[in-house]
C-alpha positions in Angstrom: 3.3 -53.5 -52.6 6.7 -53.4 -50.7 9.1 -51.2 -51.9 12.8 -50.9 -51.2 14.1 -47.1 -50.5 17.7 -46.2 -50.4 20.4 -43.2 -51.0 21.9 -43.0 -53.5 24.3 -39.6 -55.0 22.7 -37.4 -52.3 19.3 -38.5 -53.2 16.3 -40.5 -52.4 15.5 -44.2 -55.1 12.4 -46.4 -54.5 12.3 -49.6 -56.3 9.2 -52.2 -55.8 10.1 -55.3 -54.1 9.7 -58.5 -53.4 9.5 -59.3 -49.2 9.1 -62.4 -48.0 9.4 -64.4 -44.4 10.0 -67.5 -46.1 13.4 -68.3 -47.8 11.9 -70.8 -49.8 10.0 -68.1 -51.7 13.1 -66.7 -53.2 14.8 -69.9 -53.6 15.5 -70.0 -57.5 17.4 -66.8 -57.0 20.7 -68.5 -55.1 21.6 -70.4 -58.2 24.0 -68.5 -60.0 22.4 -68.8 -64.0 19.5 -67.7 -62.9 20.9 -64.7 -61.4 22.3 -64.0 -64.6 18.8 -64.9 -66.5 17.9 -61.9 -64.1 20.6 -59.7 -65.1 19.3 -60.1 -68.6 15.7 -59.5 -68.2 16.3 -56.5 -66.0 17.6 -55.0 -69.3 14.7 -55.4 -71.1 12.2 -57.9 -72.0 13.6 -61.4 -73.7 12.6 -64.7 -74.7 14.5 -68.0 -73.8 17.1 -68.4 -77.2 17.7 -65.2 -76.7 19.0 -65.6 -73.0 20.9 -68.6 -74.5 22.9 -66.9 -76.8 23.6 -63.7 -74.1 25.1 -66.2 -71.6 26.1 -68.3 -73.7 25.0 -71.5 -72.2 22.2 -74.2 -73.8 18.7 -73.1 -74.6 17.5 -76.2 -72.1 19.0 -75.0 -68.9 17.4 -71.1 -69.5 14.3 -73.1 -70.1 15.2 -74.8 -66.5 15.6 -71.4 -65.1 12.7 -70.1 -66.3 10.3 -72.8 -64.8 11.4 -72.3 -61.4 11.8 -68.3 -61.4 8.1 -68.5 -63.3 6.5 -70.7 -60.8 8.2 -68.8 -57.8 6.4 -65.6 -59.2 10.0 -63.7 -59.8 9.1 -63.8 -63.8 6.3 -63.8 -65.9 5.3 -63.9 -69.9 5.1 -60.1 -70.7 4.2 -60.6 -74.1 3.8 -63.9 -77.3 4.5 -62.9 -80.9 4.9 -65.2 -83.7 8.4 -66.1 -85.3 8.9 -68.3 -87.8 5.9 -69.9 -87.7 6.2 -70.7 -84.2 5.0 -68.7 -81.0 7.7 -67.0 -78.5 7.0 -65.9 -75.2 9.0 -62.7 -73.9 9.8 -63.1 -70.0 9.9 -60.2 -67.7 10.7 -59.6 -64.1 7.8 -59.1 -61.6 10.2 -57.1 -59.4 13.5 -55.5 -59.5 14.2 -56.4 -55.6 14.2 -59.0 -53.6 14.2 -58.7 -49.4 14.1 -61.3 -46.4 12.8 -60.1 -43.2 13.1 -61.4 -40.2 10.4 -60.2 -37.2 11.5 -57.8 -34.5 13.3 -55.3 -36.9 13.7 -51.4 -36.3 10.8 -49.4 -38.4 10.8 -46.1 -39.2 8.1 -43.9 -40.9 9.2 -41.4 -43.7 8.7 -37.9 -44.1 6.6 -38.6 -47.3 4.3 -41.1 -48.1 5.6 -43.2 -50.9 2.6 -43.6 -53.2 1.2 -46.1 -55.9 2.1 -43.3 -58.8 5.8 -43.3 -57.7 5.8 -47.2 -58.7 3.6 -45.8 -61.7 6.0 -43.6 -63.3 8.9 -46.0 -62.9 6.8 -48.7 -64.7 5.9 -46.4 -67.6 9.3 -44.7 -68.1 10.9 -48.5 -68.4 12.7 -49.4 -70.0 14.1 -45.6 -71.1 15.3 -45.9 -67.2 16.2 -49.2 -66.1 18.4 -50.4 -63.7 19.0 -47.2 -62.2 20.5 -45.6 -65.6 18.8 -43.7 -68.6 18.7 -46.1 -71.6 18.0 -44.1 -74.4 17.9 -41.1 -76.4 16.3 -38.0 -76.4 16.0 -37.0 -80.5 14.7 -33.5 -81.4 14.1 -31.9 -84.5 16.9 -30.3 -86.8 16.7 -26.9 -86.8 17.5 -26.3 -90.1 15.0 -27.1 -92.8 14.6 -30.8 -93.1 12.3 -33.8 -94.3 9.7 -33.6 -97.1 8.2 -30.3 -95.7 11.2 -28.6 -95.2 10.4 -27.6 -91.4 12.7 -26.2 -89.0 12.4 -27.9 -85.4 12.2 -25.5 -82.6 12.1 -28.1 -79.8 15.8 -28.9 -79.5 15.9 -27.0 -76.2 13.0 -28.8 -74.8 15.2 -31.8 -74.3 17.0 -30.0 -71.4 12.9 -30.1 -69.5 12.7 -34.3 -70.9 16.2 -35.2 -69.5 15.8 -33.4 -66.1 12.5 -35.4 -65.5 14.2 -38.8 -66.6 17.4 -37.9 -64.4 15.3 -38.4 -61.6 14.9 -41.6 -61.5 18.2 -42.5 -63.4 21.9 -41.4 -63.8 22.9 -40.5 -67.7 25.3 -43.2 -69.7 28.7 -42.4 -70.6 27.4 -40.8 -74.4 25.2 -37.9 -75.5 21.5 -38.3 -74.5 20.1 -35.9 -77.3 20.4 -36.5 -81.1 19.1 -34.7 -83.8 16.5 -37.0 -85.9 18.6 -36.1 -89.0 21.5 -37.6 -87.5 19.5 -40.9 -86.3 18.2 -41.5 -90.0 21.5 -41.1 -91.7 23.3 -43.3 -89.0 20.5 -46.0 -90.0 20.5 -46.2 -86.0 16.8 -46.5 -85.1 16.8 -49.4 -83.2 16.7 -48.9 -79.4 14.9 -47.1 -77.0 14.1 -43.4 -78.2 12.3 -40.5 -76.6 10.4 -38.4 -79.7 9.8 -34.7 -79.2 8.3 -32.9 -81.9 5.5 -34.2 -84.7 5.8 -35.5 -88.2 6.5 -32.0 -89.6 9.9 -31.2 -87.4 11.0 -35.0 -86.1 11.7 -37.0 -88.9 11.4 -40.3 -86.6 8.1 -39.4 -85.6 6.5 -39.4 -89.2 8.5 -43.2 -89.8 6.5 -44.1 -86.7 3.0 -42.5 -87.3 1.4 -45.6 -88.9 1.8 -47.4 -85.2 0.6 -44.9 -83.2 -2.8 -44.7 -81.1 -3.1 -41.5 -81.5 -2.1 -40.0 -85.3 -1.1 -37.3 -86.8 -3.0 -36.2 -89.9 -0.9 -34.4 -92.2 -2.4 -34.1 -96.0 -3.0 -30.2 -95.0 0.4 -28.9 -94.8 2.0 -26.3 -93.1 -1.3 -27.4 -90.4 -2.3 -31.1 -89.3 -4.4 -32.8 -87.0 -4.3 -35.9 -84.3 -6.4 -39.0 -84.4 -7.5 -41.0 -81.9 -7.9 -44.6 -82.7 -9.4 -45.2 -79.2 -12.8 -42.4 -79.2 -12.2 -41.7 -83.1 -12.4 -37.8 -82.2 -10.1 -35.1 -83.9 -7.9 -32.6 -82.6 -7.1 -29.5 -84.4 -6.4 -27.0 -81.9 -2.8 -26.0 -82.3 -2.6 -26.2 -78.3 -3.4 -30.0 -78.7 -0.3 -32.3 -77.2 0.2 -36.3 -76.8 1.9 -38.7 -74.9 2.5 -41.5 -76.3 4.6 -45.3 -75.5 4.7 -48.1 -78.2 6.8 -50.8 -78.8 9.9 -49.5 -81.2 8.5 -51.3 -84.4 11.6 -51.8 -86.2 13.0 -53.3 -82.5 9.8 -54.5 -80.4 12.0 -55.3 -77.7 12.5 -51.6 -77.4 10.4 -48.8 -76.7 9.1 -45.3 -77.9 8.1 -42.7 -75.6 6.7 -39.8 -77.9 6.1 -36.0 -76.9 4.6 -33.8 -79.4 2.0 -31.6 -80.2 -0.6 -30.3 -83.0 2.3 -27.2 -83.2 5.0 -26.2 -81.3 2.2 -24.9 -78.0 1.1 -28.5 -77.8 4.4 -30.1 -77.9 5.2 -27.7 -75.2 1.7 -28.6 -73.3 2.8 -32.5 -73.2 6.0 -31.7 -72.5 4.6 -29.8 -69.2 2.3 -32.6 -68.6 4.9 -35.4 -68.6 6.9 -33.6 -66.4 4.9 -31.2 -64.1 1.6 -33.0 -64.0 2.9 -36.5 -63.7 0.4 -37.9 -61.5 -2.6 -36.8 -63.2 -1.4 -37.8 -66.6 -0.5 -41.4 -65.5 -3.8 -41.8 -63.4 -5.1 -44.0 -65.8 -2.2 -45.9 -66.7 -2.0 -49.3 -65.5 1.3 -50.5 -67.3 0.5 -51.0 -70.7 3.4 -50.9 -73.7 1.0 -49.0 -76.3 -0.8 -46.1 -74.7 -1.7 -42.6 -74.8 -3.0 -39.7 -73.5 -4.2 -36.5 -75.1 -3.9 -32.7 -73.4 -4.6 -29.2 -74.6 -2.5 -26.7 -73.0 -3.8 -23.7 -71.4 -2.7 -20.2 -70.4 -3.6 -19.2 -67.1 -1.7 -16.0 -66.2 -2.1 -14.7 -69.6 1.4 -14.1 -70.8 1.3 -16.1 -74.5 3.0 -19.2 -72.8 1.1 -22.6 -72.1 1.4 -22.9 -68.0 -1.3 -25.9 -67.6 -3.2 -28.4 -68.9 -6.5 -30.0 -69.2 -6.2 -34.4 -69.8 -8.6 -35.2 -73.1 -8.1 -38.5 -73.3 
């Protein structure tokens, strides 16, 4: 996998790319609508009328497009779902840079290694960072008594840990990152791509998205509750239990939810630590996919009441 490294604000960005020797292999890409079709899907996943109506030019030419970036291995059908009776298939890009090298050139070896789980992470943080920018939001619990258990949320601060670790591989938009869920459901706004920090109890958006998840939370024994997994049908009841979690947003499949949360507050805080600190290990087994999980328990090595590591479940 060739990837293409360069500075940007001070810092370090690796993107995956596309080299070649031969022009022709890149040869779709000089026309100028299907450098747009590009533009599009680099936003997120799309299907052909959609494109249409973005770019506003007929459905037949994206279709044109499509062929030739498809067969030249730039795209490739991420997913088919059914609509209106008929099946649509959602295009996606196979790389996010394109390069042309000539033989001869200057090379230079880095410092560090760039490894496979760099590309990892980018892949499963997309498309809550795409295109070198964070594209979503962070929503947190209220932390005054909400919802149909009247819970207060005491992970609003955790947001600061979530942002820092997406701000690596992304520069913030030009609004607030961080909403409270409170706000979300009374704005109507949950369409998009939302980060989830907190369980059913605190994040109100969490229990509207429980159903779809791999991993659920059981909650008929309230103030306590337990998680689920649909994959080894095992449940979790320790309160230093945690999740990670990405689905497709189901009121907006084109969208994603990235979930963070725990049993309590200790296993919210364990995932939260996982994402961010442990990276590596919780992504080893990820190999792309839009609905996925992985389960921790959080422990306490140095014996001072805070989780400070964690052990992958599942």
């Amino acid at each position: 996998m060739a990837r293409l490294l360069k500075s940007k604000q001070g810092r370090q960005w690796v993107t995956p790319a596309h080299i070649t020797h031969d022009p022709t292999d890149i040869k779709p890409l000089l026309q100028q609508t299907a450098w747009r079709i590009l533009h599009c899907l680099a936003e997120t996943d799309k299907y052909p009328a959609q494109i249409a109506n973005e770019l506003h030019i007929h459905e037949q030419t994206v279709y044109y497009h499509i062929r030739q970036l498809e067969r030249a291995g730039i795209i490739h059908v991420a997913r088919t779902e059914e609509q209106h009776g008929s099946l649509t298939k959602y295009y996606t890009l196979d790389t996010y840079a394109f390069a042309l090298e000539l033989p001869y050139g200057e090379e230079k070896t880095l410092n560090r290694p760039i490894t496979e789980a760099d590309t990892t992470t980018t892949t499963f943080i997309s498309p809550h960072v795409s295109g070198g920018q964070l594209n979503t939001s962070i929503v947190v619990g209220s932390p005054d008594p909400h919802g149909p258990y009247q819970v207060r949320g005491r992970d609003a601060h955790c947001a600061i840990d979530i942002a820092a670790f997406l701000g690596q591989y992304g520069t913030t938009a030009s609004r607030f990152l961080t909403q409270l869920d409170v706000s979300v459901k009374a704005q109507g706004n949950m369409h998009g791509n939302h980060v989830l920090v907190g369980g059913p109890l605190t994040n109100l958006m969490t229990g509207d998205i429980n159903a779809y998840l791999p991993v659920q939370f059981v909650t008929e024994h309230f103030p306590f509750h337990r998680l689920h997994s649909e994959y080894t049908d095992t449940v979790y009841s320790d309160p230093l239990i945690g999740v990670i979690e990405k689905l497709p947003n189901p009121v907006s499949p084109n969208h994603s939810i990235l979930l963070i949360a725990g049993n309590r507050y200790p296993g919210t805080i364990a995932a939260i630590l996982g994402l961010t600190s442990y990276t590596d290990t919780i992504l080893s087994q990820y190999t792309g996919e839009d609905r996925w999980s992985c389960v921790v328990q959080g422990k306490d090595l140095d014996g001072d009441g805070s989780v400070d590591d964690i052990d992958v479940l599942e």
